[in-house]
N, C-alpha and C positions, 0 to 999 in steps of 0.2 A: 504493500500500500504506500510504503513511502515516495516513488518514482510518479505513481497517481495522484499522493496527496500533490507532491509538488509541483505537477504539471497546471493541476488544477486550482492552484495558488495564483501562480505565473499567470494563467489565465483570466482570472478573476481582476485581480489586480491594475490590471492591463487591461482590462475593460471599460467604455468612455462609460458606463451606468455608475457601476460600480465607483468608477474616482468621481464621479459630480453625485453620487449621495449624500446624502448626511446620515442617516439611521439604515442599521442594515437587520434582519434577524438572521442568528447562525444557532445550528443544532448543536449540543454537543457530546462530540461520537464516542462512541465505542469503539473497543480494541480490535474488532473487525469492519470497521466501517473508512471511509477518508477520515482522516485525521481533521478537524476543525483548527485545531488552538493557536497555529499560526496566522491562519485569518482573523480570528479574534486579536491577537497581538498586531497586524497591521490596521484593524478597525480604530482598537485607542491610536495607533502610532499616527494615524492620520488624521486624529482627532473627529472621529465620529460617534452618534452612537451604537452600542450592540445591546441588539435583545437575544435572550435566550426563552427555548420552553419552559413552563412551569406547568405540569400535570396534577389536576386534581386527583387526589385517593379514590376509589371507586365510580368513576365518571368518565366520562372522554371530552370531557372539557380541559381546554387548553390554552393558557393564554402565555404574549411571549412580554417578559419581564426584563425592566434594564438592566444591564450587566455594568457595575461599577466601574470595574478594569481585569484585564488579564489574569492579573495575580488572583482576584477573587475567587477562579474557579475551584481551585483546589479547596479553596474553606468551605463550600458548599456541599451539603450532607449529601449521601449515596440513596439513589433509590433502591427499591429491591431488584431491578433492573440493571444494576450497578452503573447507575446511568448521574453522572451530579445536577442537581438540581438546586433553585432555591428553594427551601421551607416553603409551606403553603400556608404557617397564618403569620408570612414576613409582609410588611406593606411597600411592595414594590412601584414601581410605576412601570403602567402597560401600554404598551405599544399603540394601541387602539384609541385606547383613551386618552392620548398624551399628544395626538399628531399624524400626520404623516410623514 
């Protein structure tokens, strides 16, 4: 995955959408998926914002929630999914609700 993740960096990055965003949402993956976290680290590094999912416990409601900064990720608790999330009664600001 890493030759995929990085292609698909490359890609991203270098794209006219992507550099004239301001607010972007990114998943974040799992150890079999593309690697996200260095698109997360070019999102702050370019000064924008990132949301990430926040899934409710028993529901398939899903809302995507601002991600502080890079470093944040690691502090945020494991699903049973072993997937990191924010907490679900943290008062974030949502993507939805906050802009386009």
């Amino acid at each position: 995955f890493l030759l995929t993740t990085s292609v698909i960096l490359f890609q991203l990055i270098a794209h006219p959408k992507y550099q004239n965003c301001q607010r972007i949402a990114v998943f974040l993956s799992m150890s079999d998926e593309i690697q996200t976290e260095d698109i997360i680290k070019d999102v702050f590094q370019c000064g924008k914002e990132c949301f990430i999912p926040r899934y409710k416990s028993g529901s398939n409601h899903m809302d995507m929630v601002k991600l502080g900064s890079a470093e944040e990720i690691h502090r945020l608790p494991l699903t049973s999914w072993s997937i990191r999330q924010p907490a679900e009664d943290g008062s974030l600001e949502e993507a939805l609700t906050s802009g386009w």
